[in-house]
N, CA, C and O atoms as a GROMACS GRO file, in nm:
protein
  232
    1UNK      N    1   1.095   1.325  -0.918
    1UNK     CA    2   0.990   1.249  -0.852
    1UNK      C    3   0.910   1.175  -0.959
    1UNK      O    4   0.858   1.213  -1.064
    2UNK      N    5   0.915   1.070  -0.905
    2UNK     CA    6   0.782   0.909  -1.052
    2UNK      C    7   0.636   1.019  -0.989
    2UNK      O    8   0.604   1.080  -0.887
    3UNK      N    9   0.576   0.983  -1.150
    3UNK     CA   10   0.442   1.064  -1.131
    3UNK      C   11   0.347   0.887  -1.130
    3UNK      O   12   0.364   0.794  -1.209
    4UNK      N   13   0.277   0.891  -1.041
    4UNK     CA   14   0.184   0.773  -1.075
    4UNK      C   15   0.030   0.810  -1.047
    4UNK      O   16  -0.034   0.886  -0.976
    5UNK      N   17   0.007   0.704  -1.152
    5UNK     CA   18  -0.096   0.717  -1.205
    5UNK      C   19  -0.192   0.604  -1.141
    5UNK      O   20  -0.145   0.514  -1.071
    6UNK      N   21  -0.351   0.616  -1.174
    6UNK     CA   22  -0.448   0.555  -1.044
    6UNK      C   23  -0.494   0.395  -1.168
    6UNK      O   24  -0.549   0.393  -1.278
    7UNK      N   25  -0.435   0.276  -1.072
    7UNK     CA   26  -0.485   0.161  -1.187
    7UNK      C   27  -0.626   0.158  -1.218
    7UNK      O   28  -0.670   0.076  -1.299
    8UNK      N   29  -0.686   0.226  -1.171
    8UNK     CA   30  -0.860   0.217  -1.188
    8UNK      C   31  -0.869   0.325  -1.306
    8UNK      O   32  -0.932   0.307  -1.410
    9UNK      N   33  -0.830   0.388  -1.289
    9UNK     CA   34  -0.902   0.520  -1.407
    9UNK      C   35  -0.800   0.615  -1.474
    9UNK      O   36  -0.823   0.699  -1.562
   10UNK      N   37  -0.642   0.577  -1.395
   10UNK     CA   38  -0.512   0.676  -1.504
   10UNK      C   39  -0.544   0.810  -1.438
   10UNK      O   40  -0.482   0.905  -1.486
   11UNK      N   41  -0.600   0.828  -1.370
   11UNK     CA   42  -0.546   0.965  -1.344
   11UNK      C   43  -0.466   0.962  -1.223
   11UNK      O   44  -0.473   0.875  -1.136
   12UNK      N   45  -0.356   1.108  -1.226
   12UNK     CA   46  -0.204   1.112  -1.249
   12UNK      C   47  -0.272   1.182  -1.086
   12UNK      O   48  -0.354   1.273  -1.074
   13UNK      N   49  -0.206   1.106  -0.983
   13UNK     CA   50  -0.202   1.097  -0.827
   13UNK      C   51  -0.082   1.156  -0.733
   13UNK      O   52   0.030   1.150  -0.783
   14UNK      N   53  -0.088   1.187  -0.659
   14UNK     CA   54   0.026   1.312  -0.542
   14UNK      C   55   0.065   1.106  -0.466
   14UNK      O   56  -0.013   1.015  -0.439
   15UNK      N   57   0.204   1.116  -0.461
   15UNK     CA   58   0.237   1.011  -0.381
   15UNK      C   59   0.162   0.957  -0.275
   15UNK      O   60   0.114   0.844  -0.262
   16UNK      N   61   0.155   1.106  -0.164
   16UNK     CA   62   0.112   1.075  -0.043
   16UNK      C   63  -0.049   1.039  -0.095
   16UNK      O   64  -0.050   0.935  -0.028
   17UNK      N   65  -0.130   1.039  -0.133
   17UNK     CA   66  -0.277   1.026  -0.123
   17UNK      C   67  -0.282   0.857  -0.100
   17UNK      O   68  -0.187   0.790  -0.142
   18UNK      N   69  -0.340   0.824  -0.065
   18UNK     CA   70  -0.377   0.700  -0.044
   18UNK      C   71  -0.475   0.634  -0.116
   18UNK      O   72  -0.457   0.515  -0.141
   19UNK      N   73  -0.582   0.694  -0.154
   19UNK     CA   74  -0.684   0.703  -0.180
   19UNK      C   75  -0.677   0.788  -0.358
   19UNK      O   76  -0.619   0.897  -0.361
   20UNK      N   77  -0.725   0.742  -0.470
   20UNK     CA   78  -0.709   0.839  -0.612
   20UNK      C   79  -0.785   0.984  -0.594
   20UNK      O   80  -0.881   0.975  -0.517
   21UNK      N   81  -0.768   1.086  -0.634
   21UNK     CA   82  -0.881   1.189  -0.572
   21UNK      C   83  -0.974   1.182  -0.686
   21UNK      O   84  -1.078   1.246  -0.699
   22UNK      N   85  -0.942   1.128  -0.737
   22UNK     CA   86  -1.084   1.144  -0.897
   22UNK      C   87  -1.163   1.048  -0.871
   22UNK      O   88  -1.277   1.070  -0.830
   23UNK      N   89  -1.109   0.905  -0.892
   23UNK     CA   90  -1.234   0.820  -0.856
   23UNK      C   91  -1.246   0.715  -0.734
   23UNK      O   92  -1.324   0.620  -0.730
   24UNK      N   93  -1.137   0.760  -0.618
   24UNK     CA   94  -1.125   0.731  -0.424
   24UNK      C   95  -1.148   0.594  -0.450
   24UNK      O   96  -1.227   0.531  -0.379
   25UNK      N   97  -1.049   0.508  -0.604
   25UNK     CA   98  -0.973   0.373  -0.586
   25UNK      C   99  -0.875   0.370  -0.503
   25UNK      O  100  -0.791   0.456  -0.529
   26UNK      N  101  -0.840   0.278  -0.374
   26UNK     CA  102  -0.734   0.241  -0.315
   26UNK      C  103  -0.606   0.238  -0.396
   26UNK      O  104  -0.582   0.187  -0.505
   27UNK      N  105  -0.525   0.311  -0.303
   27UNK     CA  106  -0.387   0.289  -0.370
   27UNK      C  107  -0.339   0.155  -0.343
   27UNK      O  108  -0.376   0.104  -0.238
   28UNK      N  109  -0.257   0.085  -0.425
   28UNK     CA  110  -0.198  -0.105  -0.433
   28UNK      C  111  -0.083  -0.073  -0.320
   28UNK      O  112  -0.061  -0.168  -0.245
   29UNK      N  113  -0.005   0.046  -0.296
   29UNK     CA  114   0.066   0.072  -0.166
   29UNK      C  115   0.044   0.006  -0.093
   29UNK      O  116   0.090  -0.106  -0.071
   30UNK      N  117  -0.103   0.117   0.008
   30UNK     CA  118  -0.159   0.120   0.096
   30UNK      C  119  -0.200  -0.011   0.124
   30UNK      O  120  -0.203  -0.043   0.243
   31UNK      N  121  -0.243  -0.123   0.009
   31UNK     CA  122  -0.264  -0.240   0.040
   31UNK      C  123  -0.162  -0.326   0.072
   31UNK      O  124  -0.196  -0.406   0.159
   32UNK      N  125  -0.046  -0.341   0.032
   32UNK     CA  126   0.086  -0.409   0.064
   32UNK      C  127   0.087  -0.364   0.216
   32UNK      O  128   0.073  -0.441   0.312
   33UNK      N  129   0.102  -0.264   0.221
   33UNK     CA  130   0.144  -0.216   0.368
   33UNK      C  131   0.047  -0.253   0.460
   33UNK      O  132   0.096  -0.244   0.572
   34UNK      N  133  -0.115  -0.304   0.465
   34UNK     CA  134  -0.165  -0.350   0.561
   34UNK      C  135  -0.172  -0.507   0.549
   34UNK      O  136  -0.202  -0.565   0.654
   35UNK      N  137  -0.148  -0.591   0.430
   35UNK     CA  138  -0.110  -0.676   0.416
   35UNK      C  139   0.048  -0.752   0.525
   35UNK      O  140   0.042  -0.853   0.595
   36UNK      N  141   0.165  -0.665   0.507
   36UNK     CA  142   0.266  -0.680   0.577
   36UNK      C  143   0.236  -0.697   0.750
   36UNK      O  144   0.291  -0.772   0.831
   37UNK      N  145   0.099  -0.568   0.775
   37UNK     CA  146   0.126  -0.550   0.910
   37UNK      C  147   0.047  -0.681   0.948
   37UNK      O  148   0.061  -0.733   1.059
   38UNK      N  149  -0.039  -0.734   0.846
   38UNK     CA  150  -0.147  -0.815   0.919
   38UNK      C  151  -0.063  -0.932   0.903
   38UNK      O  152  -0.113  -1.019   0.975
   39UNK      N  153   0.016  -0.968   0.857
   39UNK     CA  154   0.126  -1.052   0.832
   39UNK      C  155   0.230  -1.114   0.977
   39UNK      O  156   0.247  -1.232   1.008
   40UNK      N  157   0.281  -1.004   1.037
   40UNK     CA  158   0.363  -0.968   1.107
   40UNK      C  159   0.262  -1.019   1.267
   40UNK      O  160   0.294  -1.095   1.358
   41UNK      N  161   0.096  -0.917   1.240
   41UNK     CA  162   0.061  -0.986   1.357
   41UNK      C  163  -0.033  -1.112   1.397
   41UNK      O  164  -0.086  -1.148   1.503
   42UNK      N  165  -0.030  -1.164   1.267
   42UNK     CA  166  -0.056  -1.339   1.270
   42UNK      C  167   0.077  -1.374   1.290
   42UNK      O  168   0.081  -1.411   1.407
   43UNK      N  169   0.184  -1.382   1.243
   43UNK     CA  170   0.298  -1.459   1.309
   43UNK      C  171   0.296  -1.463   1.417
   43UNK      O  172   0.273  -1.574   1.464
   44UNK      N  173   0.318  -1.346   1.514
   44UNK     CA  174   0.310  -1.323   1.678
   44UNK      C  175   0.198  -1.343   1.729
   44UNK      O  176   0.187  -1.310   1.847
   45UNK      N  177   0.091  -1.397   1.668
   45UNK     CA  178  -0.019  -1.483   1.752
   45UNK      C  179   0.026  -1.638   1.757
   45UNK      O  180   0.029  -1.698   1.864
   46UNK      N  181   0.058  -1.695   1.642
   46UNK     CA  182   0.096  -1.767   1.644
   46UNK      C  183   0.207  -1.862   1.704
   46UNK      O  184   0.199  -1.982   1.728
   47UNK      N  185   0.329  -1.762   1.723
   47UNK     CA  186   0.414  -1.800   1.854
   47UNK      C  187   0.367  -1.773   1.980
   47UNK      O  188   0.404  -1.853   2.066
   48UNK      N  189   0.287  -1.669   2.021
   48UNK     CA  190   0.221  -1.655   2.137
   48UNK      C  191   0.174  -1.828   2.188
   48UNK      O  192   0.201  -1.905   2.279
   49UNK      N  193   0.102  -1.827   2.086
   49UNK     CA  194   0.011  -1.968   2.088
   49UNK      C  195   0.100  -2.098   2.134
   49UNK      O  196   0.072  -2.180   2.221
   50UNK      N  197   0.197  -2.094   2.063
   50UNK     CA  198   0.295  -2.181   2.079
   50UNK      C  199   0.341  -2.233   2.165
   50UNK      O  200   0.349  -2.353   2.190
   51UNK      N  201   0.399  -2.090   2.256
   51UNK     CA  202   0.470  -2.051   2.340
   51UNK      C  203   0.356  -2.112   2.496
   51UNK      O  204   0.394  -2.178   2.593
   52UNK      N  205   0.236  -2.066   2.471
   52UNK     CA  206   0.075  -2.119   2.602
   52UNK      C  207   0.070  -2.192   2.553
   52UNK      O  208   0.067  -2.247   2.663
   53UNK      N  209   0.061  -2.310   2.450
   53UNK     CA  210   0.024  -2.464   2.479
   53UNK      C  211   0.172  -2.536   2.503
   53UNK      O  212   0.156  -2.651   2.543
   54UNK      N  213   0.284  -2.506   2.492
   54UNK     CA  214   0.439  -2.592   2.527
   54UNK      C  215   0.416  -2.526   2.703
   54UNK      O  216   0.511  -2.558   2.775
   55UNK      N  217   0.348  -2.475   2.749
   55UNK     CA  218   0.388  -2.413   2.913
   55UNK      C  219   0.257  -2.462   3.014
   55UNK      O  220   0.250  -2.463   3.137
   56UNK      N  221   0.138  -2.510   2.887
   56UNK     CA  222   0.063  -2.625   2.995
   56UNK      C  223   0.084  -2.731   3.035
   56UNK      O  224   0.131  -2.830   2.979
   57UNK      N  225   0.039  -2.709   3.164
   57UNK     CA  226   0.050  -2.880   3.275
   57UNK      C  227   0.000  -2.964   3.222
   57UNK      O  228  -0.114  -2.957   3.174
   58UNK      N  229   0.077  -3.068   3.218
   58UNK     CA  230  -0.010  -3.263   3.140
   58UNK      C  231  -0.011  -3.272   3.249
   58UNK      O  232  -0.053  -3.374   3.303
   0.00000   0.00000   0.00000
C-alpha cells in the first residue's frame, strides 16, 4: 500500500481520510472527485436546457 502524505504539512495520512488528521487540510482526491461530479451535472443541465428550448412553440 503508497503511504501518502498531507500537501499542507507532510504528515503521513490513512488513504480513506479525507480530511489530514493533524492539520484537517482537504485531501486533492476528495477535490477531483467533487470536481468530476459537478462536471457531469452541469453537462446534464445543459442538455436538459437544450433539449426545453429545441421543444418550444415559435
Amino acid at each position: 500500500m503508497d503511504k501518502l502524505f498531507c500537501n499542507h504539512c507532510g504528515f503521513e495520512r490513512p488513504q480513506d481520510e479525507s480530511d489530514c488528521p493533524n492539520c484537517g487540510a482537504p485531501s486533492p482526491v476528495v477535490k477531483e472527485n467533487t470536481n468530476k461530479r459537478f462536471l457531469i451535472f452541469f453537462v446534464i443541465l445543459i442538455v436538459f436546457c437544450a433539449i426545453a428550448i429545441a421543444w418550444l412553440p415559435r
